[in-house]
Backbone bond lengths (Angstrom), bond angles and torsions (degrees), N, CA, C in turn:
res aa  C-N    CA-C-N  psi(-1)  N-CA   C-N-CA  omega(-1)  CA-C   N-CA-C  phi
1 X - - - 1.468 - - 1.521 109.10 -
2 X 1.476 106.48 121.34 1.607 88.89 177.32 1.849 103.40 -113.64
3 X 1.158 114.99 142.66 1.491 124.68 -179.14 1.545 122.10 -99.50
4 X 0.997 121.36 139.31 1.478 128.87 -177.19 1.374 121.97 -126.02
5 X 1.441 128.40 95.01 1.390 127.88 -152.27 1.782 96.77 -91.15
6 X 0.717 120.95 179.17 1.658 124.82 179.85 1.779 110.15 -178.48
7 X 1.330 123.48 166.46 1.613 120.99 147.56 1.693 84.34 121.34
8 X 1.615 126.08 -17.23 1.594 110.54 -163.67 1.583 99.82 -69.09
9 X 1.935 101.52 -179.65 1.535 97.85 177.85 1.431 108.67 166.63
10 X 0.942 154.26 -168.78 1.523 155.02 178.02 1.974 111.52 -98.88
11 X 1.224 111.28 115.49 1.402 127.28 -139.62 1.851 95.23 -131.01
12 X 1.452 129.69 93.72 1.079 128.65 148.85 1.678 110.54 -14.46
13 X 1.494 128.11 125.36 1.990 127.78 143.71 1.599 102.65 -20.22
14 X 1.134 115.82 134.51 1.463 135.26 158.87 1.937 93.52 74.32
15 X 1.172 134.05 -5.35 1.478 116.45 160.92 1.779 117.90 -73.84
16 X 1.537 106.95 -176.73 1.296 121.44 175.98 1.258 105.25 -141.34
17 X 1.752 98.06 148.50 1.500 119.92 153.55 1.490 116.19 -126.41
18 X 1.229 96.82 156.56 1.141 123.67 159.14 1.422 147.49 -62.86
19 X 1.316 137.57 63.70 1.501 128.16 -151.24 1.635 110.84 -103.53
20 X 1.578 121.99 131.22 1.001 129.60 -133.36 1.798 87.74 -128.05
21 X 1.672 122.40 125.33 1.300 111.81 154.96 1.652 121.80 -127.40
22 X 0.792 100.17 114.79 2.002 115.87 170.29 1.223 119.97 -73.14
23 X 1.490 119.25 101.10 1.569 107.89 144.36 1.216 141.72 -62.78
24 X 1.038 127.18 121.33 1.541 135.89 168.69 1.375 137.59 -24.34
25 X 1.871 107.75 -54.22 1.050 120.08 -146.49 1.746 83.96 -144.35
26 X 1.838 97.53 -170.59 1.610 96.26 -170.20 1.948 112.62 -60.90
27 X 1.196 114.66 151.47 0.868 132.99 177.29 1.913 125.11 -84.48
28 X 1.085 97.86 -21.01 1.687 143.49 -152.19 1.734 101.78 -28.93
29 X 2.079 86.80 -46.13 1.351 100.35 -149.23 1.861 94.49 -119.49
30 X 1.436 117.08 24.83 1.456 120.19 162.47 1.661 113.92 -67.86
31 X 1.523 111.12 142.41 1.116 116.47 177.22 1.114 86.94 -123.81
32 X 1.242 155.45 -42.96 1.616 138.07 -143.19 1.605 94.59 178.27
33 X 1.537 79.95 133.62 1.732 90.98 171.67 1.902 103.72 -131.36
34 X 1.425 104.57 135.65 0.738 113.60 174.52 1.383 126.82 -110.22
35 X 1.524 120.56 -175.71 1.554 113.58 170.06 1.748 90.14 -141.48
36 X 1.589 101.54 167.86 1.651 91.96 -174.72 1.799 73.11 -171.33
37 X 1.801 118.01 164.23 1.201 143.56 162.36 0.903 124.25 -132.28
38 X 1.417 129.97 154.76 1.407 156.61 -157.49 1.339 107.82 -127.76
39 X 1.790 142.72 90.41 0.948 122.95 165.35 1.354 135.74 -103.09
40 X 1.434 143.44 130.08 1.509 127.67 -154.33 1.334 113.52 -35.36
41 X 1.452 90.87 133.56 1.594 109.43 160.59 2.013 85.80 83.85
42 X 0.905 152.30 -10.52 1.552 140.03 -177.52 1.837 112.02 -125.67
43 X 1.423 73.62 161.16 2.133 83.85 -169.61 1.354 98.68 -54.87
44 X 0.961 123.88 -178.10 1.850 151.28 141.54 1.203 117.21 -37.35
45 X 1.096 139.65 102.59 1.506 137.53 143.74 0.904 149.11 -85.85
46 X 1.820 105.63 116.19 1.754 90.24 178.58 1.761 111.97 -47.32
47 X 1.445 93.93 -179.27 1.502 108.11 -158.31 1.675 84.76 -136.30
48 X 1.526 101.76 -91.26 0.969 127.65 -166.66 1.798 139.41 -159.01
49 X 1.352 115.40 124.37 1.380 104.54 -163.64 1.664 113.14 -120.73
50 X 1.475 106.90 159.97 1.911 109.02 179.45 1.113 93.43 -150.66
51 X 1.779 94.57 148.81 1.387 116.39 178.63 1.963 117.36 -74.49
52 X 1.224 106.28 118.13 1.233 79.43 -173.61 1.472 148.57 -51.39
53 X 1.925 95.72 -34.69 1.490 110.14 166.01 1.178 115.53 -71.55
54 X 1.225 126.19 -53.54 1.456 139.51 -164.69 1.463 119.65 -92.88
55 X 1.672 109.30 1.88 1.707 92.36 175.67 1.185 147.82 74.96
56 X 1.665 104.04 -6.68 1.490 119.11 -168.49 1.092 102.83 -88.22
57 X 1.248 123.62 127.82 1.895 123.53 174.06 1.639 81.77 -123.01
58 X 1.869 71.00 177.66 1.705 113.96 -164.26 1.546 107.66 -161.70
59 X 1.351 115.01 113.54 1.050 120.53 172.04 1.306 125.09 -94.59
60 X 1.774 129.46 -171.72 1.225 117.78 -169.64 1.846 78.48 -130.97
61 X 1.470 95.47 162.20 1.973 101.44 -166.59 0.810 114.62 -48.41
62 X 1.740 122.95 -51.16 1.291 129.44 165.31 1.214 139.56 -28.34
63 X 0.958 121.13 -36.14 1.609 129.10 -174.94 1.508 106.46 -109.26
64 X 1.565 124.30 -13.56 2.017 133.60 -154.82 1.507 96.14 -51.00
65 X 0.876 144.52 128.38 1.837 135.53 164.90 1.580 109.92 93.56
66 X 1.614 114.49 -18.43 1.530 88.69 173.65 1.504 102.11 -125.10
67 X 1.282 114.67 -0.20 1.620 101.08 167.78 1.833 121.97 -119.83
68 X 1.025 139.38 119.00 1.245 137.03 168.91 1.726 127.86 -87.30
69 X 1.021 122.11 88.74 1.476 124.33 157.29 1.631 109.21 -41.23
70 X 1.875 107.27 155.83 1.681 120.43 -175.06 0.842 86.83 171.19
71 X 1.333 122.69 145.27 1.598 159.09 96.35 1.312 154.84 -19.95
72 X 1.082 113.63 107.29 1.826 111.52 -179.02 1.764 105.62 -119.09
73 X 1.504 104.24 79.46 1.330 123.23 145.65 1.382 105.44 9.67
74 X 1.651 105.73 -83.70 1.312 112.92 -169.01 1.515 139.54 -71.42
75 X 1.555 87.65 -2.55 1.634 99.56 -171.90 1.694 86.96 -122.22
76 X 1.122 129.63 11.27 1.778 108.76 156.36 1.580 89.47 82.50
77 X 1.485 137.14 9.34 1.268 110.49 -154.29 1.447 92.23 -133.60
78 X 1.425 99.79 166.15 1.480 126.11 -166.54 1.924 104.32 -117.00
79 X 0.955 131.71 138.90 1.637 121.73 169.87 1.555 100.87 -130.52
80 X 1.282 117.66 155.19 1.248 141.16 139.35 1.400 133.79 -117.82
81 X 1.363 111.33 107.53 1.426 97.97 -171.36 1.711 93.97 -114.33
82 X 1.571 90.97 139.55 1.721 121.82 -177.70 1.356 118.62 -93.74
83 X 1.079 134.19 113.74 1.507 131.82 -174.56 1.654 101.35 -118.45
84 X 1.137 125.33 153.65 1.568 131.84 151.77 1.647 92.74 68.75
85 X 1.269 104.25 50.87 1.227 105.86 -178.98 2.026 119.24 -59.88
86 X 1.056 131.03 139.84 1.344 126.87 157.75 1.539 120.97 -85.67
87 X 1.373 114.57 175.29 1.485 117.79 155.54 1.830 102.35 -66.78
88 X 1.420 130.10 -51.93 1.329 134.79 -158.65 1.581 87.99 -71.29
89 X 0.929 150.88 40.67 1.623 175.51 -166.39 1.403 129.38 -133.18
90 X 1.299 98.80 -20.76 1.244 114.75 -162.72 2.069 103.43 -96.43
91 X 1.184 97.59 109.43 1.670 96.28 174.79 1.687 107.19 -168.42
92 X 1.430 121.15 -161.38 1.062 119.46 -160.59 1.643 96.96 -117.75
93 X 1.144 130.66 103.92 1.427 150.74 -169.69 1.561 122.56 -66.86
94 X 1.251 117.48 100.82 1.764 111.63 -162.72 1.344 95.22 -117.31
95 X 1.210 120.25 115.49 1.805 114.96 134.49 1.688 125.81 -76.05
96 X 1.332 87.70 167.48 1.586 100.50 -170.92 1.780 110.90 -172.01
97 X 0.877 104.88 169.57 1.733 114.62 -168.89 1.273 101.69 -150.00
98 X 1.704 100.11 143.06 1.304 116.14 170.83 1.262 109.48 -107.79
99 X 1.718 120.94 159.90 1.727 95.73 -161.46 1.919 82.20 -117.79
100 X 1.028 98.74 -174.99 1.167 114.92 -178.09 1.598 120.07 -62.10
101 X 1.686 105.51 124.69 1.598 95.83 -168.54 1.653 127.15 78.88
102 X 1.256 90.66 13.14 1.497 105.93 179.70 1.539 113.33 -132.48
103 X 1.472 120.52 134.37 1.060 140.26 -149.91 2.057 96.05 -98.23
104 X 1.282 113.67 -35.40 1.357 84.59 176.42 1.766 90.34 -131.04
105 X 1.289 108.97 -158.65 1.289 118.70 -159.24 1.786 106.16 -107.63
106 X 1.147 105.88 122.39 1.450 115.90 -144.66 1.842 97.19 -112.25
107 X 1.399 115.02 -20.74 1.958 91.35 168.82 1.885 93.15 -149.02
108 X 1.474 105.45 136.49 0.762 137.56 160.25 1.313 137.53 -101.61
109 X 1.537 116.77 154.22 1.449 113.96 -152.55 1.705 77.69 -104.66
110 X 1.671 100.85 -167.88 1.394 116.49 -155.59 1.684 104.55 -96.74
111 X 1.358 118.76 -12.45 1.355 118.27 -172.36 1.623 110.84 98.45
112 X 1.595 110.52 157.74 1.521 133.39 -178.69 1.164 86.36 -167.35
113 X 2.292 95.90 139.87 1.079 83.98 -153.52 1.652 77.18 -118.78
114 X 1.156 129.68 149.30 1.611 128.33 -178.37 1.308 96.77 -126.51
115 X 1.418 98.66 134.01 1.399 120.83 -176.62 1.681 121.48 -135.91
116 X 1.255 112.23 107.78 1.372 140.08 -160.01 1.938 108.01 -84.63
117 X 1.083 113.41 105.03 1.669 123.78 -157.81 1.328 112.14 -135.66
118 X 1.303 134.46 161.92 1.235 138.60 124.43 1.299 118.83 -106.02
């Protein structure tokens, strides 16, 4: 599966974006797609994850109330949309999917990098 994240960009305090991920190829065997960030100088963070069939997300504290993960089945695609954005917001945005029967998350997209400014 290869993934293609898109939608990052330079984002006024208290705005939102939109971050958009596409799969490529069959979908068949997705269990969970996630999103997670990288901000200089710090590890990886989860973000946030959904089931692909079933829809169930789970967020991490940080983001609970201002970001929503969703799905479009039909378009292969993954969204995150960011509201009430901060500067501590600001990092390089990766999706990725775990496939079915698999314990961690096995293809990742290339990154977007959103950057939170005045």
């Amino acid at each position: 599966v290869q993934l293609q994240a898109s939608g990052g960009g330079l984002v006024q305090p208290g705005g939102s974006l939109r971050l958009s991920c596409a799969a490529s190829e069959s979908i068949s065997s997705i269990f969970v797609m996630g999103w997670f960030r990288q901000a200089p100088g710090k590890e990886r963070e989860f973000i946030a994850h959904i089931t692909w069939n079933g829809g169930i997300t789970i967020y991490a504290d940080s983001v609970k109330g201002r970001f929503t993960i969703s799905r479009d089945i039909a378009k292969k695609t993954v969204y995150l949309q960011m509201d009430s954005l901060t500067p501590e917001d600001t990092a390089i945005y990766y999706c990725a999917d775990r496939e079915s029967g698999s314990r961690t998350y096995d293809y990742w997209g290339q990154g977007t990098l959103v950057t939170v400014s005045s």
